[in-house]
N, C-alpha and C positions, 0 to 999 in steps of 0.2 A: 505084111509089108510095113505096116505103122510098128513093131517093134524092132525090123530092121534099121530105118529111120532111127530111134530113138537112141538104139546102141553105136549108130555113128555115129547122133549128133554127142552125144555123152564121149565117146571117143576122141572128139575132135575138141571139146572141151577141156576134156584131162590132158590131152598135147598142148593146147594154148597155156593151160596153168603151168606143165610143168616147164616148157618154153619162158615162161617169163618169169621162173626163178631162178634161172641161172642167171649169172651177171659175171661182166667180163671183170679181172682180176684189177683190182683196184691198189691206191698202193698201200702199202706195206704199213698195219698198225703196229706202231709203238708202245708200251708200258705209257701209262698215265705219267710217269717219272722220271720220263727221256727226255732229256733236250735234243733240239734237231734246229741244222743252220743248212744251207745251200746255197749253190753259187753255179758258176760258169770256170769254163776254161781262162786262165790270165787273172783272174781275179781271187784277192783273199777273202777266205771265210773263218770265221773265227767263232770259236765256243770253247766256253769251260778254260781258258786259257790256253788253247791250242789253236795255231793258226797254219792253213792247209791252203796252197796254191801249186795248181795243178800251171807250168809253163809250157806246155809242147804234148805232144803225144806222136809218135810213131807206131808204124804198122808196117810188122814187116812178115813176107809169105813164108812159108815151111821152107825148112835149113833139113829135112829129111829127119830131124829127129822129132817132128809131132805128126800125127795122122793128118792123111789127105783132107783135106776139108777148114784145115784149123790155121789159126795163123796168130803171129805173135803181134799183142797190143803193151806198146811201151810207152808210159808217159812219165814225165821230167815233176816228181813231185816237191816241191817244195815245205819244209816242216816246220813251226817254230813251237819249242815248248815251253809254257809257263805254268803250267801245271806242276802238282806234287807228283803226281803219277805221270813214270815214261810212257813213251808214245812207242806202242810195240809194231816193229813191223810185219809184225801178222795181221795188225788190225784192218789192214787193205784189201777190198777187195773191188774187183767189179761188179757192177750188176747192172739188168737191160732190163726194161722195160716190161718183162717179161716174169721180172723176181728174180733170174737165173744169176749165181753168183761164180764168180769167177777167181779161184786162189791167186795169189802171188805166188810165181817159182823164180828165186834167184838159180838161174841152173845155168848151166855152161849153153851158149848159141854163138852161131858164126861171127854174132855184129859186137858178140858183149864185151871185146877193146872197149869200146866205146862206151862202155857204160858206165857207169856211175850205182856202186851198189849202199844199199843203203842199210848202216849198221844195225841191231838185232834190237836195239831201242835208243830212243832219245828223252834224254832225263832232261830234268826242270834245266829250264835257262841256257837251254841246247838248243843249236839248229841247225838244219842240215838240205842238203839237196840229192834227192838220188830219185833213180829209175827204178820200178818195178816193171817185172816182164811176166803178163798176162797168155796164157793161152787160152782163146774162143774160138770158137766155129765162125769161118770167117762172116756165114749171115749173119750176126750176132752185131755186124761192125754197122747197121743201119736199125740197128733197133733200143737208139739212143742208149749207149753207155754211160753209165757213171761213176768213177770210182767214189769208193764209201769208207770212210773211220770208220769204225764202230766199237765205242770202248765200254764193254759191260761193269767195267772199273768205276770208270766217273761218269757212267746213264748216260754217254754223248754220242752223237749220229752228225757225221757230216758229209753229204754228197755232194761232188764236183760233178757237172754234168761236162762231157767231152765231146758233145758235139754230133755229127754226122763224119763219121770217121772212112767214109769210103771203099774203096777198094785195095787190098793188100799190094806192097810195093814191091818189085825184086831186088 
């Protein structure tokens, strides 16, 4: 009986230790080398000579051409460049809370009359305003988005955070 006792209690030991080295996902380190600025929705954030203001964000449900589940997040970016190096429009993405990243598709959708696309880079002394159009999983839309720079060019990281974005609109 007493070495039944001991191989629980040792059992119950080895679960508490290995219980308390997991740790929930923290955010996201940087190179010692990166600069990093953040902001809010409506407001400009500025690095390295780049300045990034996210004006609006739309959310609109599946048009039949993305999977059940997912839906389009569009937000109104505004760009200004003063850097030597253009600002590529790839360097966008989303990300939640989560680390999950989310591409930009300029792709043909029902609403994109409406849109505003944004050219394939913006060089020094340029500036622009256009939409990129995200596809997430629509629970994705309360698990604090942010769209993010990220330019492995000039070491810079800048997240706009977008809020509590809701539920998908028809």
């Amino acid at each position: 009986m007493k070495l039944r006792s001991v191989l629980f209690f040792a059992m119950v030991l080895l679960t508490l230790a290995a219980c308390a080295q997991e740790e929930a996902p923290g955010p996201e380190a940087l190179p010692t080398d990166y600069n990093y600025a953040a902001g809010e929705l409506n407001f400009s954030v500025a690095l390295a000579g780049v300045v990034i203001q996210v004006t609006d964000v739309q959310v609109y449900a599946s048009d039949g051409n993305i999977a059940s589940g997912y839906v389009y997040v569009v937000p109104m970016v505004n760009v200004t460049n003063q850097n030597e190096t253009a600002v590529s429009n790839r360097d966008f993405t989303l990300v939640d809370e989560y680390l999950n990243e989310y591409e930009s598709w300029q792709t043909d959708v029902a609403f994109g009359s409406a849109l505003q696309t944004m050219p394939d880079s913006v060089g020094q002394g340029q500036s622009t305003s256009a939409n990129h159009v995200f596809i997430v999983p629509a629970a994705a839309l309360q698990a604090n988005l942010k769209l993010r720079w990220d330019s492995p060019i000039t070491l810079s990281r800048i997240d706009v955070a977008l809020g509590n974005l809701g539920a998908a609109t028809e």
